[in-house]
C-alpha positions as CSV (number, residue, x, y, z in Angstrom):
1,X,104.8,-71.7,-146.5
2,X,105.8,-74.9,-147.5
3,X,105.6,-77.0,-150.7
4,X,104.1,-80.8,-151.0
5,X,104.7,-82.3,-154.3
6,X,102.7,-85.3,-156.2
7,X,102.3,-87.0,-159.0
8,X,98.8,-86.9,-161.2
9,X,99.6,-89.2,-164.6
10,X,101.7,-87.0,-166.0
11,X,101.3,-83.9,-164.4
12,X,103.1,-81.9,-161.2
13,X,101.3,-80.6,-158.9
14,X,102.7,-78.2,-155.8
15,X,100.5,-77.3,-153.0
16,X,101.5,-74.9,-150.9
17,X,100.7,-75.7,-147.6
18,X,100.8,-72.9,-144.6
19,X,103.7,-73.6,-141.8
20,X,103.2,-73.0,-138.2
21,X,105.7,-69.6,-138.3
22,X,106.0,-66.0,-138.2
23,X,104.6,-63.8,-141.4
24,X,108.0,-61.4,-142.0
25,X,107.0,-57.7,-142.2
26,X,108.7,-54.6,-142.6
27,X,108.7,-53.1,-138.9
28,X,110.5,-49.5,-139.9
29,X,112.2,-47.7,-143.1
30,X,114.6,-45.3,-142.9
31,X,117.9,-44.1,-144.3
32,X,121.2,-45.9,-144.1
33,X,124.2,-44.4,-143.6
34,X,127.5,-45.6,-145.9
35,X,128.6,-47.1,-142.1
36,X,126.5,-49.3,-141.3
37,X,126.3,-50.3,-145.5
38,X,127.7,-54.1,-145.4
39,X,126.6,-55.0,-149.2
40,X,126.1,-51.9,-151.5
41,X,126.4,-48.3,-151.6
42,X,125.4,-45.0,-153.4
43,X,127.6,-43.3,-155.5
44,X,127.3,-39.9,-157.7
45,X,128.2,-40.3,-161.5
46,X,129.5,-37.3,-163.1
47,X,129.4,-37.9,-166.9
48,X,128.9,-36.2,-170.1
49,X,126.4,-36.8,-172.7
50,X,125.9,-37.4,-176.5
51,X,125.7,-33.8,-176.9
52,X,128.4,-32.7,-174.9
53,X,126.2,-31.6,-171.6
54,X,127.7,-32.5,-168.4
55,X,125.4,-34.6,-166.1
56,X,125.4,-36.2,-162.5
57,X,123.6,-40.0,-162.5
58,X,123.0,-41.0,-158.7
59,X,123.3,-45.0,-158.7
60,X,123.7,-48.2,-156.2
61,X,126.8,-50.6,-156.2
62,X,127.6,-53.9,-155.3
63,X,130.1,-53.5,-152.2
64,X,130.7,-57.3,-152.4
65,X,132.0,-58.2,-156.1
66,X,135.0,-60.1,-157.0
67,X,138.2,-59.6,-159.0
68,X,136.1,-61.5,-161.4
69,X,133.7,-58.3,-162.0
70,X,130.5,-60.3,-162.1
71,X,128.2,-59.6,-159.0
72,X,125.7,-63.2,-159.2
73,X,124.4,-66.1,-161.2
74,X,120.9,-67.2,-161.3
75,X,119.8,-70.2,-162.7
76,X,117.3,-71.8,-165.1
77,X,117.0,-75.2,-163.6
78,X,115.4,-77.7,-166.3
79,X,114.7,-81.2,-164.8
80,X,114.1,-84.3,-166.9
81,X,112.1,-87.5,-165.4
82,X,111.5,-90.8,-166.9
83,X,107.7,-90.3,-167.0
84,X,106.6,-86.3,-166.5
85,X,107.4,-83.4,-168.6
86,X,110.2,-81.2,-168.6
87,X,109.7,-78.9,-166.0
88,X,111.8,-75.8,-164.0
89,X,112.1,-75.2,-160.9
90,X,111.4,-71.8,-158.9
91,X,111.4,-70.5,-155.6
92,X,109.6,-68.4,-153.4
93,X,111.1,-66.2,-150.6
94,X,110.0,-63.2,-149.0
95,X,112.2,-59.7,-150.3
96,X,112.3,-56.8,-147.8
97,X,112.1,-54.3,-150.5
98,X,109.6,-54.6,-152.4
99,X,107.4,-56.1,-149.5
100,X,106.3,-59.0,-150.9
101,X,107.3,-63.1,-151.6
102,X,109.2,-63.1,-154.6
103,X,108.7,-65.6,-157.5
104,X,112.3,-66.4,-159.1
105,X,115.2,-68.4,-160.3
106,X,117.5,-69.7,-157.7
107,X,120.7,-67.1,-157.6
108,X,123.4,-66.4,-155.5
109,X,126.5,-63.7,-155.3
110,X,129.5,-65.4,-156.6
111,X,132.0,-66.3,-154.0
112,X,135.6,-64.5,-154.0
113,X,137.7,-67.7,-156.6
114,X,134.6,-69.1,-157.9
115,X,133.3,-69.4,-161.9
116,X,130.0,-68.0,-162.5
117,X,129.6,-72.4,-163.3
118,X,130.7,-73.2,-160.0
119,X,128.9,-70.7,-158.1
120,X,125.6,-71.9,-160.3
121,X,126.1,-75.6,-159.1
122,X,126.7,-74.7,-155.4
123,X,123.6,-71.9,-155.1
124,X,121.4,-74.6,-156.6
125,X,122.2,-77.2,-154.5
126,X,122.1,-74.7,-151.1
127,X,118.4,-73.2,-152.0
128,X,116.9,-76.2,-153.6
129,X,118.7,-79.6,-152.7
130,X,118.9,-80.4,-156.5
131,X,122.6,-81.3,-158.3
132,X,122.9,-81.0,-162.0
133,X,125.1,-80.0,-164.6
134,X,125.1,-76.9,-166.9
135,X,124.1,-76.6,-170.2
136,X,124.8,-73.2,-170.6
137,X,125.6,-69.8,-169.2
138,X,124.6,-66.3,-170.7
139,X,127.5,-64.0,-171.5
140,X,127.3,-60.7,-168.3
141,X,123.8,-59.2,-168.2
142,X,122.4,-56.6,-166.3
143,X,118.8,-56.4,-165.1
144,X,118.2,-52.5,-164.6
145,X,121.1,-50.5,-165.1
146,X,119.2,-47.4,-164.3
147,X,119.9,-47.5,-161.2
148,X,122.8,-50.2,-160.3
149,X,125.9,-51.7,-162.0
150,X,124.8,-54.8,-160.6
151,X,125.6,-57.9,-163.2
152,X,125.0,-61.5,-163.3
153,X,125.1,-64.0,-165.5
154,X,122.4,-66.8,-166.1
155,X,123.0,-70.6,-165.9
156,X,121.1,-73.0,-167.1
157,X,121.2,-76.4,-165.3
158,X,120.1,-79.9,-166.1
159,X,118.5,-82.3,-163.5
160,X,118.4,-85.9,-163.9
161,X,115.7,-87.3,-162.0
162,X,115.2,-91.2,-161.1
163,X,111.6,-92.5,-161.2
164,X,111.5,-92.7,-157.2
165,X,113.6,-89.6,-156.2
166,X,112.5,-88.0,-153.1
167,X,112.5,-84.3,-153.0
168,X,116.1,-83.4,-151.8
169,X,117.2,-81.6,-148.6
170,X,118.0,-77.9,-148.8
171,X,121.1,-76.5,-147.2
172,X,119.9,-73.0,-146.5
173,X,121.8,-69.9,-144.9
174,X,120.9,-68.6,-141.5
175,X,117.7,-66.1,-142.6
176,X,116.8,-67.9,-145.2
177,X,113.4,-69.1,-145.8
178,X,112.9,-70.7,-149.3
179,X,110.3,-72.5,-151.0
180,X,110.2,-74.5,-153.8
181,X,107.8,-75.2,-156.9
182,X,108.3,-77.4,-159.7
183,X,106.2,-76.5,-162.7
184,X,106.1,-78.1,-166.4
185,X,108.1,-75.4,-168.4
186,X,104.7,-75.7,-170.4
187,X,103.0,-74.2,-167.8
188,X,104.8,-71.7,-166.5
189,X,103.7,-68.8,-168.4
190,X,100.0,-69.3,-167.0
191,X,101.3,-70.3,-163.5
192,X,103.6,-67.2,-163.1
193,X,100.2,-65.0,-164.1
194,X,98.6,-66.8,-161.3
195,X,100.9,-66.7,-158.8
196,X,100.8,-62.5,-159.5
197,X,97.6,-62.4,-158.8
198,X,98.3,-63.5,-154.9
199,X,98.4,-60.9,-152.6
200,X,101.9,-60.2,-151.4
201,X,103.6,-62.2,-154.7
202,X,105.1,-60.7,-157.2
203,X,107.2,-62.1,-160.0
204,X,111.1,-61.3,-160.7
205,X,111.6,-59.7,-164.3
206,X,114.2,-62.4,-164.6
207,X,111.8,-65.5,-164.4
208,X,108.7,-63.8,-166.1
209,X,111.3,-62.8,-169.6
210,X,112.6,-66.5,-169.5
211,X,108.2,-67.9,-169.3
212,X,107.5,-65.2,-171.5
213,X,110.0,-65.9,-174.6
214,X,108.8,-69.7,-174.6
215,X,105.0,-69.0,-174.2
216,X,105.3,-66.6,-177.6
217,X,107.7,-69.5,-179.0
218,X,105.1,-71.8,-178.7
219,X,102.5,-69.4,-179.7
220,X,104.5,-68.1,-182.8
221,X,105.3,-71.5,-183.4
222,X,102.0,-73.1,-183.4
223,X,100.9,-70.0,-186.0
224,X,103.7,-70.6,-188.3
């Protein structure tokens, strides 16, 4: 799929408009043996408990991160234009695991040397074409530590935007296949709700917390 962007008074609109390639599917799933494993790996916890009970946790683990010891940074892209609202920007791209195109931030593993900044600056500008500068970053978070001790930190990034910007170029990785939707951060609650109504989309946690805690902002706010 591919996105075409325009302009309705004040309003973004994204179509999404179907390409001339391949649908990805899953052709088999089977185990994976800790050889062939190039980015993570199981490993057996043996801990003890509150009440003194010796346990085993099985979890998953990052083969890839840095002396740094954060694994990623996504990022929370806010972009400002002389006449439209201030919208985000997601992506769409199709995740092998959960077998179905993915609604998220932009995010990237941190390279080996690199700030959790830096890494935030670069991923942006590889999946989306956009530059910007950050606002802010989250302290290390984790997203579901019940079954990895993957980490990340979040980013948020502004973009300045000229009145006759053209959408940028992307600079994607071999394998990847990444679309992109701009949305008025007003909107994004309801848009995210329809997106998970598509068959084959689902939403990243990540993204939906981020929609979520400014629609009940507004809401709360609007009460109060």
């Amino acid at each position: 799929m591919r996105s075409t962007c325009y302009l309705d008074k004040y309003i973004v609109y994204v179509e999404r408009v179907p390409k001339m390639a391949e649908q990805p599917k899953i052709r088999n799933v089977g185990p994976l043996s800790p050889a062939e494993a190039k980015w993570t790996e199981l490993r057996k916890i043996e801990w003890v408990d509150q009440s003194g009970k010796d346990r085993i946790w099985e979890t998953a683990a990052r083969k890839t991160r840095g002396k740094g010891g954060i694994d990623a940074v996504a990022i929370a892209p806010i972009l400002r234009h002389p006449s439209r609202p201030p919208s985000t920007l997601v992506i769409l791209q199709y995740r092998p695991p959960v077998e179905a195109t993915c609604v998220e931030f932009p995010a990237g593993l941190i390279d080996e040397g690199e700030t959790p900044g830096q890494a935030a600056v670069r991923e942006l500008k590889e999946e989306t074409g956009y530059e910007g500068q950050i606002l802010d970053i989250s302290p290390t978070i984790v997203s579901d530590p019940g079954l990895t001790n993957a980490n990340m930190q979040m980013a948020t990034v502004e973009v300045n935007l000229g009145e006759n910007d053209e959408e940028p170029e992307q600079h994607l990785d071999d394998g990847e296949h990444i679309e992109r939707l701009i949305v008025p951060i007003v909107e994004l609650y309801d848009k995210l709700q329809a997106l998970s109504k598509e068959p084959g989309t689902i939403v990243d946690a990540r993204l939906f917390h981020w929609a979520l805690g400014f629609h009940w902002s507004q809401r709360l706010g609007n009460k109060g």
